[in-house]
BANU-488503 format. One line per 8 residues: number of its first residue (from 1); their letters; for each residue x, y, z of N, C-alpha, C. Coordinates in steps of 0.2 Angstrom, whole numbers, always signed. Layout:
// BANU-488503
NUM> A> X/Y/Z/X/Y/Z/X/Y/Z  ...
// end
This chain:
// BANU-488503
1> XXXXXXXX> -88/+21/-82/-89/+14/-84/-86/+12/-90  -79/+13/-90/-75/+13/-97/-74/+7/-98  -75/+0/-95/-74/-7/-94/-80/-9/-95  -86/-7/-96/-93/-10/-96/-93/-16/-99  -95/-24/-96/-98/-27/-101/-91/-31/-103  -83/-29/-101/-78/-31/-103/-76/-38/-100  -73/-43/-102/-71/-48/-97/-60/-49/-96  -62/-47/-90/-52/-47/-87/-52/-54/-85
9> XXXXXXXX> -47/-56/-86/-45/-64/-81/-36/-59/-79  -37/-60/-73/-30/-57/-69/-26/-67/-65  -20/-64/-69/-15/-68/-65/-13/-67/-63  -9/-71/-57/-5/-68/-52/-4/-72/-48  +5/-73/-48/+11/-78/-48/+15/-74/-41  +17/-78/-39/+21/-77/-31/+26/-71/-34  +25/-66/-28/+29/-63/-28/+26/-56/-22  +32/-52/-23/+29/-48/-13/+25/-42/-18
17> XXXXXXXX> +25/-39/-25/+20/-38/-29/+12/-36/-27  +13/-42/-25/+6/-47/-27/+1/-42/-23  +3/-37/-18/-2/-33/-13/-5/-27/-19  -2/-27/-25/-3/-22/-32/-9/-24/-37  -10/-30/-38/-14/-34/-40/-21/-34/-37  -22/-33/-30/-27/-31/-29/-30/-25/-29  -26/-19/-29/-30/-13/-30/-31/-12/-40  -26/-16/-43/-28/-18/-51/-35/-19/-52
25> XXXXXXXX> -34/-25/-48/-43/-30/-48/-50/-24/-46  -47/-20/-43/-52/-14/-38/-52/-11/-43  -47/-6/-48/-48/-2/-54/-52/-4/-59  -52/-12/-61/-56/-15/-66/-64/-14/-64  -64/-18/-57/-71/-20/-57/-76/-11/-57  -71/-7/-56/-75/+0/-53/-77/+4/-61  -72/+3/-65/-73/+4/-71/-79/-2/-76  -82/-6/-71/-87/-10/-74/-84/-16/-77
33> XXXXXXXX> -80/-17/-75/-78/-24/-79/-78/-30/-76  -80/-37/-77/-80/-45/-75/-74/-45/-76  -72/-46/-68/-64/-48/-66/-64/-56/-64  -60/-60/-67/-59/-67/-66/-52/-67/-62  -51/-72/-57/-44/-73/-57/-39/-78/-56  -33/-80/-57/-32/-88/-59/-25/-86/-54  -25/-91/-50/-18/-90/-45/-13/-95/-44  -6/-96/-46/-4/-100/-45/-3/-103/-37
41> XXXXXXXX> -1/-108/-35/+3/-110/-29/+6/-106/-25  +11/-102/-29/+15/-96/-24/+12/-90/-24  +7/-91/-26/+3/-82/-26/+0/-82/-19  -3/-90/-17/-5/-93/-11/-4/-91/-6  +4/-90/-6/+9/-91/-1/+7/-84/+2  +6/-79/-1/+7/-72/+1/+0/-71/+0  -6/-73/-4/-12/-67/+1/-15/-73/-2  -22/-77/+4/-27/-82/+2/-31/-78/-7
49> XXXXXXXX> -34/-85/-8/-40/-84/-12/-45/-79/-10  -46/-81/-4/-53/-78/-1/-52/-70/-2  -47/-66/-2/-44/-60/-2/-46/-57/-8  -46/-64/-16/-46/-61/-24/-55/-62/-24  -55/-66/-22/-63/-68/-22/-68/-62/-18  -67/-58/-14/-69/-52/-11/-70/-48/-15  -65/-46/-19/-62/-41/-23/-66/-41/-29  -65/-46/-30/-65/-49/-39/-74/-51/-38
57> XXXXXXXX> -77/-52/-33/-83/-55/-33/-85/-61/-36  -79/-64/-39/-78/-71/-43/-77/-76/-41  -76/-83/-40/-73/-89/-39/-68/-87/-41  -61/-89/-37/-54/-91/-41/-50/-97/-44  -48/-95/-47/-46/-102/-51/-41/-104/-48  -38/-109/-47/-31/-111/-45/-30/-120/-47  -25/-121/-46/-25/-129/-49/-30/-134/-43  -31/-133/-39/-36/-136/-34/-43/-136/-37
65> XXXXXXXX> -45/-133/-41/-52/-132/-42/-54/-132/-49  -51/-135/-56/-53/-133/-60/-59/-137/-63  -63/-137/-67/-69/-137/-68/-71/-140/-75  -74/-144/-75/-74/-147/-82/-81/-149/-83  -86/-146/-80/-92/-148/-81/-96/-144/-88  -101/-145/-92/-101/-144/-98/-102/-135/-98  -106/-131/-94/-107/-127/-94/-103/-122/-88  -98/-124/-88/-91/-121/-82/-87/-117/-88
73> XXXXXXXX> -85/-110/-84/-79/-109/-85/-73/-109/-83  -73/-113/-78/-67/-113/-74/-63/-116/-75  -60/-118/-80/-55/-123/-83/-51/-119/-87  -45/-120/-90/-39/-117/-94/-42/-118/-101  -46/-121/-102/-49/-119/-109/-56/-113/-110  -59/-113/-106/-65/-111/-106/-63/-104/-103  -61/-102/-100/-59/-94/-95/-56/-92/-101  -51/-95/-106/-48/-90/-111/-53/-89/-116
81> XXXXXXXX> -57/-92/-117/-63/-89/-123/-69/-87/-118  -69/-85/-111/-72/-80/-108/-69/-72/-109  -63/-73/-109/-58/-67/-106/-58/-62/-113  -58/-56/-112/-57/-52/-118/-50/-51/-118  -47/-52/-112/-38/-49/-114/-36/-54/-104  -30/-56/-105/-29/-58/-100/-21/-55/-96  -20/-50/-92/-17/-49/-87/-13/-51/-83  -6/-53/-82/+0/-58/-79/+2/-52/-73
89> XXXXXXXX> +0/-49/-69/+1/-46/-63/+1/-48/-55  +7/-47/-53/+12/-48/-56/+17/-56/-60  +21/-54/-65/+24/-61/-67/+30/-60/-63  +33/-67/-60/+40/-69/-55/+43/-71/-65  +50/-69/-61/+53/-70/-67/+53/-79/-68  +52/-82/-63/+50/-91/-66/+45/-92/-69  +40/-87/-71/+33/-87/-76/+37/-84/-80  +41/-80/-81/+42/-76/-87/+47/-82/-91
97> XXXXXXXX> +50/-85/-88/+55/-89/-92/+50/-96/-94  +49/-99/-90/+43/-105/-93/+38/-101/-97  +36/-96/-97/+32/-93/-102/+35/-93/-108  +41/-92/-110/+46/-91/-116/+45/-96/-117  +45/-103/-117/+49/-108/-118/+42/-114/-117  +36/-111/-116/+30/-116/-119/+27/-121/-114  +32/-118/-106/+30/-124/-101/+22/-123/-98  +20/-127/-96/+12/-126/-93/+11/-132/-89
105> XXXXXXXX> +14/-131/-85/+15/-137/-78/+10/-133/-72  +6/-127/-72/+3/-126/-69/-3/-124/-72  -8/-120/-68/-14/-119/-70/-16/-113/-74  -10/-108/-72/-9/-102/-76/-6/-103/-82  -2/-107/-80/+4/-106/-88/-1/-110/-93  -5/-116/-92/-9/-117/-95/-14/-115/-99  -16/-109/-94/-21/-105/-97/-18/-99/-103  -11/-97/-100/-9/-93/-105/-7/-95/-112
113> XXXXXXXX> -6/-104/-113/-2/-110/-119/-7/-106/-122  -15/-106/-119/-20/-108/-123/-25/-101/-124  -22/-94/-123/-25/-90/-124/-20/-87/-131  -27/-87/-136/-24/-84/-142/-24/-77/-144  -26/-73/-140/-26/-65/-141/-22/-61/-138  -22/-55/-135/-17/-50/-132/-16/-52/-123  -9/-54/-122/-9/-55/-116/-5/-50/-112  -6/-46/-106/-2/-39/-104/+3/-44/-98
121> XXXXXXXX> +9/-43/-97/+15/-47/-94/+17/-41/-90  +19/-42/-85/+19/-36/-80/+24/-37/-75  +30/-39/-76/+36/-42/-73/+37/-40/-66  +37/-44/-61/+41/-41/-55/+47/-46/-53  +53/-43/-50/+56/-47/-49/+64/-43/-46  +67/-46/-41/+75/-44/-41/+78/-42/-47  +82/-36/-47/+86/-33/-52/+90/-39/-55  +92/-40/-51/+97/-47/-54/+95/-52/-59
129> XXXXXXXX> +89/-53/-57/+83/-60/-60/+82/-55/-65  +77/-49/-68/+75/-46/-70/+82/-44/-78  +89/-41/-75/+92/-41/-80/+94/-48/-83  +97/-51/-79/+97/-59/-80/+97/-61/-91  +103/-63/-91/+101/-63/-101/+95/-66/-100  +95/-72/-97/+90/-77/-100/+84/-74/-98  +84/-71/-94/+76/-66/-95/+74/-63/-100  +80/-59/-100/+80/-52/-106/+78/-56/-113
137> XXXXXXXX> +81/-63/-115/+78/-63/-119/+72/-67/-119  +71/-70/-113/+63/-74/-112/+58/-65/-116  +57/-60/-111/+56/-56/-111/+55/-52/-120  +61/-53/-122/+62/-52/-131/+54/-57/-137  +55/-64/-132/+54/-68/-138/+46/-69/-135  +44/-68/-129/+37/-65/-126/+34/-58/-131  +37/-54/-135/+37/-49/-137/+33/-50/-144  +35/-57/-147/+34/-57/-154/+29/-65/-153
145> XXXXXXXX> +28/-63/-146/+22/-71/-146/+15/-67/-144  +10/-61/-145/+7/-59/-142/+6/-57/-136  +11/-55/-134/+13/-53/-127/+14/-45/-126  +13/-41/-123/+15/-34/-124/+17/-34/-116  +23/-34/-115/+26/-31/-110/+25/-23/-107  +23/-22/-98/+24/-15/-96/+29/-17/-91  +32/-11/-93/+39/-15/-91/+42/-11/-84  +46/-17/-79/+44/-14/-74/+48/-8/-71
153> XXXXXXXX> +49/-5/-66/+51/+1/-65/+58/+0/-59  +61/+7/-60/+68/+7/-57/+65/+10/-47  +66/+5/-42/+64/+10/-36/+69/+4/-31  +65/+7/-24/+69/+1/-19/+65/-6/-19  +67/-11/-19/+63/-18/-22/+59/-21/-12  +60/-24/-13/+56/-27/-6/+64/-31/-4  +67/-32/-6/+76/-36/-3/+81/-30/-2  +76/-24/-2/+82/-17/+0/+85/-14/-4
161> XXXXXXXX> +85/-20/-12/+92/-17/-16/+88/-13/-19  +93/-6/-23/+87/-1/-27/+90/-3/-33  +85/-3/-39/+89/-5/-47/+79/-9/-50  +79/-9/-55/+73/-11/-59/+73/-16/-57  +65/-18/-57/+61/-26/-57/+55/-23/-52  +54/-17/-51/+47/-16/-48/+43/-17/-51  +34/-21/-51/+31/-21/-55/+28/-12/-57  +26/-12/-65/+24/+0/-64/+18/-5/-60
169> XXXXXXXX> +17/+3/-58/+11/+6/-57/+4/+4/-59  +0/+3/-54/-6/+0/-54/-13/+5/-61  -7/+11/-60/-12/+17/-65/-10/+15/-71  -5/+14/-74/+0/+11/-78/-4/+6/-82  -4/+0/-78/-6/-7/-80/-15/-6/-81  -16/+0/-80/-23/-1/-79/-24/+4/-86  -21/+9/-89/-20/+13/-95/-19/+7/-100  -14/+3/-98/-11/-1/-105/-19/-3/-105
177> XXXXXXXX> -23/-8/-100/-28/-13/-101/-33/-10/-106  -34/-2/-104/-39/+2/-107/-38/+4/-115  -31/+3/-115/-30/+6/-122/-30/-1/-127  -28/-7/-123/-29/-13/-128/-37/-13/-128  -41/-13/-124/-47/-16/-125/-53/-9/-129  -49/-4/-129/-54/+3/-132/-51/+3/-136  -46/+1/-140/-41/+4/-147/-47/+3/-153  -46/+10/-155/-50/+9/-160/-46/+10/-168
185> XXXXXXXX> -47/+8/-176/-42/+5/-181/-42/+12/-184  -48/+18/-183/-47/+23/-185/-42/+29/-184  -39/+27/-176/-36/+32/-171/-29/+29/-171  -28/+22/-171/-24/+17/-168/-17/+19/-173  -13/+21/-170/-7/+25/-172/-8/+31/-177  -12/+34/-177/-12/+40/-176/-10/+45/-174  -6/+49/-176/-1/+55/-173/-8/+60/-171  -6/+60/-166/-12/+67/-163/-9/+72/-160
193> XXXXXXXX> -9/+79/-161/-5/+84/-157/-9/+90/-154  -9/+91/-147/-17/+95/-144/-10/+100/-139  -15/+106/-137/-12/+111/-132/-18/+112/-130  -15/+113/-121/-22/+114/-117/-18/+119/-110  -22/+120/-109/-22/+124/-101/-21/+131/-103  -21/+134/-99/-18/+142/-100/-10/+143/-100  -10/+149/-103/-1/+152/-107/-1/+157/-100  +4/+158/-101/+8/+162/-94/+13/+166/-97
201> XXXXXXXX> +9/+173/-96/+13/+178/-100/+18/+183/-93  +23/+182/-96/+29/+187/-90/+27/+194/-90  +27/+197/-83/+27/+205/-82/+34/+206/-79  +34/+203/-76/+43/+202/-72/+44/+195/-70  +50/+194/-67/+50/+188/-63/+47/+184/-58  +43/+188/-56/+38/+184/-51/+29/+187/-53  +29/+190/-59/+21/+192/-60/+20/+188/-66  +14/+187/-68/+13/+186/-77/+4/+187/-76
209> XXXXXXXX> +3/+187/-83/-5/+187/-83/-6/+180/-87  -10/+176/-83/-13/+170/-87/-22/+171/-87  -26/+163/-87/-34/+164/-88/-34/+157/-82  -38/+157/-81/-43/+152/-78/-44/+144/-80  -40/+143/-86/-44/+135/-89/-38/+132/-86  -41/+127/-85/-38/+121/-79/-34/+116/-85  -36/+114/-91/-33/+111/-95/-37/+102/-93  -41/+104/-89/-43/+98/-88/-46/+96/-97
217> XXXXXXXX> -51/+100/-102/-51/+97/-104/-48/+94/-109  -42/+96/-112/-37/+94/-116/-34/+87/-111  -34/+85/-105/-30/+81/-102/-35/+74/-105  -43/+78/-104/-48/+71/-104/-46/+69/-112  -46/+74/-116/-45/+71/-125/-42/+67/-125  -33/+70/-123/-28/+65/-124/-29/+59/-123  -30/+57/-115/-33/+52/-114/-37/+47/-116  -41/+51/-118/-47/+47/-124/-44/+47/-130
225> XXXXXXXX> -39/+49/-131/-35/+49/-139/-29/+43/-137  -27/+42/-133/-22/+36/-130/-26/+31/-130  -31/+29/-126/-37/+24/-125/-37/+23/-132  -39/+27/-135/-41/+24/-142/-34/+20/-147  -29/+22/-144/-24/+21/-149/-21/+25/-151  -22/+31/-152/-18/+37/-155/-10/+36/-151  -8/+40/-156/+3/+40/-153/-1/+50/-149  +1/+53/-143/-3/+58/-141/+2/+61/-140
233> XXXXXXXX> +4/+67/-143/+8/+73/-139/+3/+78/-136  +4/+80/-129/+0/+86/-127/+6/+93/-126  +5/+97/-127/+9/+102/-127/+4/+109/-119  +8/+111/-117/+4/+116/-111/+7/+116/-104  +5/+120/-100/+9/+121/-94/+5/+118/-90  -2/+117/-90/-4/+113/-85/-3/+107/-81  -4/+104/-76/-2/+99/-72/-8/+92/-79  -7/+92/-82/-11/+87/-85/-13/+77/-81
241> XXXXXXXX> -19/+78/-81/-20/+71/-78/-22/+64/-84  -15/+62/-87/-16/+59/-92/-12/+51/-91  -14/+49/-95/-8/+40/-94/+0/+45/-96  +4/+39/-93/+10/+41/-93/+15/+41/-98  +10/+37/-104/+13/+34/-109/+11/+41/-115  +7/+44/-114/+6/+52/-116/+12/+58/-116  +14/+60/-121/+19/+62/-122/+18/+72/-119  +19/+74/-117/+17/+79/-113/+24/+84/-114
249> XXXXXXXX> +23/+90/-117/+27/+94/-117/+26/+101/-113  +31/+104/-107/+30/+109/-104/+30/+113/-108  +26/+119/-107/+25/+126/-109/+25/+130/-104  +26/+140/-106/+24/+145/-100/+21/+148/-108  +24/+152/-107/+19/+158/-115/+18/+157/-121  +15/+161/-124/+14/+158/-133/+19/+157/-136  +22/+160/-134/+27/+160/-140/+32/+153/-139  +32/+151/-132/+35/+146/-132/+31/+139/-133
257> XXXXXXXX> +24/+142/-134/+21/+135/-136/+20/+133/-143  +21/+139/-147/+16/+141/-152/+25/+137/-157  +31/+137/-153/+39/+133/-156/+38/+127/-156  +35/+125/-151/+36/+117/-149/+28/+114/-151  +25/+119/-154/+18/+115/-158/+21/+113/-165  +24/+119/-169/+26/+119/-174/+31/+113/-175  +37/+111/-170/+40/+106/-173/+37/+101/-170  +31/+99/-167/+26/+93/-165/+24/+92/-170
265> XXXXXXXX> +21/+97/-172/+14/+94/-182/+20/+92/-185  +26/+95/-187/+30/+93/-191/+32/+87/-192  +33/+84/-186/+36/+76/-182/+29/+74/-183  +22/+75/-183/+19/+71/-184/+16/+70/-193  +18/+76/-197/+14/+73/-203/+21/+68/-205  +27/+68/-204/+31/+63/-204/+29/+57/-202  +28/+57/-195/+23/+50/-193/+26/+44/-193  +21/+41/-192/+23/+32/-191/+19/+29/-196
273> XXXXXXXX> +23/+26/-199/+19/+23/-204/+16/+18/-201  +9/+16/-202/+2/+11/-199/+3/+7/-204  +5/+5/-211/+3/+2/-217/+6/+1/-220  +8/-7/-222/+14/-6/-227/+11/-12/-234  +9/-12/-239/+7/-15/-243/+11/-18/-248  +13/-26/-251/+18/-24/-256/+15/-27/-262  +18/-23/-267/+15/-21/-274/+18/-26/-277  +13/-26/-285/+14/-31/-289/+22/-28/-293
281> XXXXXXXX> +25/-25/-290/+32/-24/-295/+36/-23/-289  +36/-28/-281/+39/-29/-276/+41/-20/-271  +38/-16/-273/+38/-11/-271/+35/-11/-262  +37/-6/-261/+34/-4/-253/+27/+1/-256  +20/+3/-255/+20/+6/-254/+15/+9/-246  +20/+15/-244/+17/+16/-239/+13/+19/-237  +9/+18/-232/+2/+24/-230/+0/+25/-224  +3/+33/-224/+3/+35/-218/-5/+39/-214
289> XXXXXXXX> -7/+38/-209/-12/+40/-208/-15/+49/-206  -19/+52/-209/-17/+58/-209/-17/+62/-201  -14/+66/-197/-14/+67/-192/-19/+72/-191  -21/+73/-181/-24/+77/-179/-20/+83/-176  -25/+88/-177/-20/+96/-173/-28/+97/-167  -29/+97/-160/-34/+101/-158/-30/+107/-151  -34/+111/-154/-32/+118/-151/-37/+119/-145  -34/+116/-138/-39/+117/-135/-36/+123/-128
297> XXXXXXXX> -31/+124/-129/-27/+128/-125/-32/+137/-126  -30/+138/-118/-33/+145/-118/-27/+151/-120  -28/+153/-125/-20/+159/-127/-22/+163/-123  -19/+168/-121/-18/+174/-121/-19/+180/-125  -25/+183/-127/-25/+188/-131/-21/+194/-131  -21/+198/-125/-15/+201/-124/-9/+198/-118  -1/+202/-120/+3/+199/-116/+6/+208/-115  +10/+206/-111/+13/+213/-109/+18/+217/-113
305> XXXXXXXX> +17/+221/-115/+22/+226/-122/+31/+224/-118  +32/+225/-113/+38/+226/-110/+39/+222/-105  +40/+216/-104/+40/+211/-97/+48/+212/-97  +47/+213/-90/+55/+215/-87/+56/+209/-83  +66/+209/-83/+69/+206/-79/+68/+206/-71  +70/+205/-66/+68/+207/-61/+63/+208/-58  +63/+209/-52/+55/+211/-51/+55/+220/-49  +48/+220/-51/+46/+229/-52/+45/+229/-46
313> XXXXXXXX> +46/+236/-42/+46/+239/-34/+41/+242/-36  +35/+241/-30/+30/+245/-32/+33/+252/-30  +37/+253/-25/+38/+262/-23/+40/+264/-29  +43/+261/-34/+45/+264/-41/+40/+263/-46  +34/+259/-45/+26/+261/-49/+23/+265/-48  +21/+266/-42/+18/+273/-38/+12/+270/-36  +6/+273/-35/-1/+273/-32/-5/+269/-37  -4/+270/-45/-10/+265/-50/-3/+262/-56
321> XXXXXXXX> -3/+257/-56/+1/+255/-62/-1/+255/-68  -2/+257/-75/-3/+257/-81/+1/+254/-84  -2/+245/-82/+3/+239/-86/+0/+241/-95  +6/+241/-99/+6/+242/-107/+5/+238/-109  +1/+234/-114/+1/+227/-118/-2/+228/-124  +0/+223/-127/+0/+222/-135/-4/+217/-135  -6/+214/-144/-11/+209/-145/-7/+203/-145  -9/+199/-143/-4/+193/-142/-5/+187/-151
329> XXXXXXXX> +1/+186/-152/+0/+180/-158/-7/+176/-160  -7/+175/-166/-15/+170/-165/-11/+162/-166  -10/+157/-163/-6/+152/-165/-13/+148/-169  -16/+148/-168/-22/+144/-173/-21/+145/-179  -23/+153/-180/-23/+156/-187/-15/+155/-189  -8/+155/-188/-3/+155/-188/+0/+147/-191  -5/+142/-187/-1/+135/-190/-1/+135/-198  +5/+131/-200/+3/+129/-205/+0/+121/-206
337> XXXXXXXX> -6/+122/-207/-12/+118/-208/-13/+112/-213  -10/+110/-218/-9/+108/-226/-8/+98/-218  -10/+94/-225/-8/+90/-222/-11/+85/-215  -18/+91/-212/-18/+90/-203/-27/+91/-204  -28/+87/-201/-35/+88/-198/-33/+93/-192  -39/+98/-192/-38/+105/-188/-44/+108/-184  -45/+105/-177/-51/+105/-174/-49/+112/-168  -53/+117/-169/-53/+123/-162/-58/+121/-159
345> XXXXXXXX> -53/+125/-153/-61/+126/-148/-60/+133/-145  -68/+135/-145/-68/+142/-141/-72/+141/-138  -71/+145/-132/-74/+147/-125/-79/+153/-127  -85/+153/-125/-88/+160/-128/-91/+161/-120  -95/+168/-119/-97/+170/-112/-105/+172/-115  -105/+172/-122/-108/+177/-126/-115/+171/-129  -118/+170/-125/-124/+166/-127/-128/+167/-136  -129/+172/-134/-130/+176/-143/-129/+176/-150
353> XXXXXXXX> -122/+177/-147/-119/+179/-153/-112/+175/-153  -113/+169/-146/-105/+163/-148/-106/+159/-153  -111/+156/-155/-111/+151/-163/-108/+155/-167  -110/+161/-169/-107/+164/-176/-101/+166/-174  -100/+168/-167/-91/+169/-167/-87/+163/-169  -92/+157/-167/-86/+151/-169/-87/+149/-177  -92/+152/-181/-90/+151/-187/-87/+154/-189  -88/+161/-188/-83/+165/-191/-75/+162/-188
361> XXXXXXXX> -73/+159/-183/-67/+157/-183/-67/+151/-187  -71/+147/-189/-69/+141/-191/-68/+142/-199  -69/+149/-203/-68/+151/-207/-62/+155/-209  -59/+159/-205/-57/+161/-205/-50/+163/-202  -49/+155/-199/-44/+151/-198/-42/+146/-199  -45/+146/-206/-46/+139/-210/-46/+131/-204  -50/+132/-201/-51/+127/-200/-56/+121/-200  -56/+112/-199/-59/+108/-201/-64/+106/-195
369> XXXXXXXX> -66/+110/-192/-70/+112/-186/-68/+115/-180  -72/+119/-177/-73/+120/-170/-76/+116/-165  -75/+118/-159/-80/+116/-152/-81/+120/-149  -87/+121/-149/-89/+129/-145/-92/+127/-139  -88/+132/-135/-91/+129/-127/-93/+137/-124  -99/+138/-121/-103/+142/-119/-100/+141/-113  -97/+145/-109/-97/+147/-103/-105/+151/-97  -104/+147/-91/-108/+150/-87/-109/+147/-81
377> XXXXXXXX> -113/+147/-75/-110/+147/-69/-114/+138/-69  -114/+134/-73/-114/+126/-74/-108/+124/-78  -106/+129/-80/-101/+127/-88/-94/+131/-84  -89/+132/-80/-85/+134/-81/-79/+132/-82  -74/+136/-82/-66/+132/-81/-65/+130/-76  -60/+125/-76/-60/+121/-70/-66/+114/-70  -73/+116/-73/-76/+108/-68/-75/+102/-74  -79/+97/-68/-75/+91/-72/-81/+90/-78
385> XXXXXXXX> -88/+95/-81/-90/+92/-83/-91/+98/-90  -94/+99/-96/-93/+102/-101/-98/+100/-104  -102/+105/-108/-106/+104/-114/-101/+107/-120  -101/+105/-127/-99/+108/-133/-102/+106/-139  -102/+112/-143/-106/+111/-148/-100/+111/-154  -99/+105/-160/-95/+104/-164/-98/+108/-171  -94/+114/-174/-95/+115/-180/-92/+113/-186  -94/+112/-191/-92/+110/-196/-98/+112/-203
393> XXXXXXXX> -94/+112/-209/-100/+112/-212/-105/+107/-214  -101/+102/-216/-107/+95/-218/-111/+94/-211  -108/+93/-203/-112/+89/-198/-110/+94/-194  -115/+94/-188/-114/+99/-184/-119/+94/-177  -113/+93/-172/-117/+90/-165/-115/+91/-157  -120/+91/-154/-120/+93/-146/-117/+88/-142  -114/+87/-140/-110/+83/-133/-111/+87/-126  -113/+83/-121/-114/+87/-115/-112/+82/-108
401> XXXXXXXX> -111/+81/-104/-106/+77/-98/-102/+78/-95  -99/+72/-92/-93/+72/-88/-86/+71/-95  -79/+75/-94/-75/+78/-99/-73/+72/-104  -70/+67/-99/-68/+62/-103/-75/+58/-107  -79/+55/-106/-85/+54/-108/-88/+57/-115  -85/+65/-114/-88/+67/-120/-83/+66/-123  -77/+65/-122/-73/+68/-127/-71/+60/-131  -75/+56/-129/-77/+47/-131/-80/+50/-137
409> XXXXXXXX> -85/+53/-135/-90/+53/-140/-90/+58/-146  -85/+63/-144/-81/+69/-149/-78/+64/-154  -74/+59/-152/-70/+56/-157/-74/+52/-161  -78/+48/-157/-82/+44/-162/-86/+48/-167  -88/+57/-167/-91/+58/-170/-86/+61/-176  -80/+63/-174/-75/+65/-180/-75/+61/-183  -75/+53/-180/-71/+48/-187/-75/+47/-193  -82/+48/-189/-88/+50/-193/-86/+55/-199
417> XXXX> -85/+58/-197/-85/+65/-202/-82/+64/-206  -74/+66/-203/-66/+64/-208/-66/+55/-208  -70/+50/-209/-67/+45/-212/-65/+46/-219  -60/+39/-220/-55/+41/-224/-56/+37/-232
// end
């Protein structure tokens, strides 16, 4: 219920699109949101009211019906100081041009004159219309009007041709909505860099040794590190289920991960600058926000001493194999840490004696906290759900739930910690 309590107003203008917008509307209200919707003339044309009204469980707005009674929202002034954020899905490029240029000769364009906060513009349209200058720069000067464009994608259109103007992805437009309406000022361009899943260490060309962990929950963090705002690279070999706008780097073994972490923190203490103040002597001065490292990747302790080319014949192994291995890298202990909030996590099996393993790691890999997850036949790799226990020395707290959910409440307890 990541929408709880939130108010959506979904537009949505003629176009063959328009069948996307209703599993949009399905997305919002499921995640607990009041979906409003306001439809032009030509959006008529292609699927009744009755259709959004089912969906949406709301009255629709349309120029037929607008509402001026003292306690009504249904009118172009009132629905925009109902709405927390208002969604153009899909926009025909004839809204995206009378958009540009201030027209409000309908019910929608009216409502959007008059909404003064974050509007998501979601283009559909014929490649032609789409590249079109005078679109491209409708679309430019929509950029710098509180407008955030998702912009649409390259595939075969509904006219046959193949080339951009598809509206994205229904999963897409529904990521951007969460990440404008969750963004938090703590996380919000914040460089975050995490590694999840398990490493894959070669014994030959078609063997390796890996572990169990699905990477599910580095996928939920990111996620919830995206929501919030964060800029997110994930690094790991697992199939990650994350927004697309998530930067995701393939991995197979340590060592190839433990390269492609090292110039990720790199690129991120560099960063984006979030802040730019100017000084009494006309100076810039800049302030960057300090970055996150979370190690949620399962390493491999040991890897194979000798991993060979080709594949081994077992006739030339014999009856029992005495695969050789060595201790594998520590990439935790190993980063250089200076500059980074550094949060591990370990998996323990060892009810006992896993809290003091995980202090002694949080010490001894200098780092700015652990997450200790107790493994057992409720708790394992793979499920969708996790307990963890965060160590630190000032504050120490339990999270227990569904992955992504906790890891809501991981973050809110960091900003807690390391506010700045």
């Amino acid at each position: 219920m990541l929408l709880k309590n939130k108010n959506i107003l979904v537009g949505v203008t003629g176009s063959i699109a328009i069948y996307k917008s209703l599993e949009l509307i399905r997305l919002y209200v499921k995640a607990g949101a009041n979906v409003k919707v306001v439809l032009t003339d030509g959006a008529k044309k292609f699927i009744t009211p009755l259709t959004f009204e089912a969906i949406s469980q709301q009255k629709v707005l349309d120029d037929t019906n607008e509402n001026w009674d003292k306690d009504s929202i249904n009118n172009h002034i009132a629905i925009g100081k109902w709405a927390d954020i208002f969604v153009i899905a899909p926009a025909s490029a004839n809204t995206i041009n009378k958009l540009s240029n201030g027209i409000a000769d309908n019910l929608l364009l009216q409502t959007a004159l008059a909404y003064p906060r974050m509007k998501l513009l979601c283009p559909a349209a014929n490649t032609n219309m789409i590249e079109n200058p005078i679109t491209k720069a409708s679309l430019k000067m929509l950029t710098l009007c509180n407008f955030k464009i998702i912009s649409p994608v390259t595939k075969e259109l509904a006219c046959r041709d193949i080339g951009n103007g598809a509206m994205a992805e229904v999963e897409d437009i529904f990521d951007a909505t969460l990440r404008e309406l969750l963004k938090d000022s703590y996380w919000e361009n914040r460089k975050v860099v995490l590694n999840g899943g398990a490493t894959i260490e070669k014994i030959d060309d078609v063997r390796f040794i890996s572990n169990f962990s699905s990477g599910k929950m580095a996928g939920a963090l990111a996620s919830a590190l995206y929501y919030k705002g964060a800029d997110v690279c994930l690094v790991g070999s697992s199939e990650f289920k994350v927004p697309s706008e998530v930067h995701i780097i393939k991995t197979t073994s340590t060592i190839e991960m433990e390269g492609y972490l090292v110039d990720s923190i790199r690129v991120a203490k560099k960063g984006k600058l979030s802040n730019a103040t100017l000084m009494d002597n006309s100076s810039i001065e800049l302030i960057q926000k300090k970055p996150y490292f979370f190690g949620v990747a399962a390493i491999s302790d040991y890897v194979p001493k000798y991993p060979q080319n080709g594949k081994l014949k077992k006739d030339d192994i014999g009856e029992t194999w005495n695969l050789e291995l060595k201790k594998n890298i520590d990439i935790l202990a190993n980063l250089q840490k200076d500059g980074i909030y550094a949060i591990g996590f370990k998996a323990e099996m060892d009810k006992v004696n896993g809290k003091e393993n995980a202090l002694l790691m949080l010490e001894n890999k200098k780092l700015d906290g652990v997450c200790l997850n107790i493994l057992d036949v409720h708790n394992s790799f793979g499920s969708d759900t996790n307990t963890i226990e965060f160590l630190h020395q000032k504050k120490s707290f339990r999270v227990s739930g569904d992955k992504l959910a906790i890891s809501f409440e991981l973050l809110e307890n960091l900003k807690e910690v390391f506010s700045e």
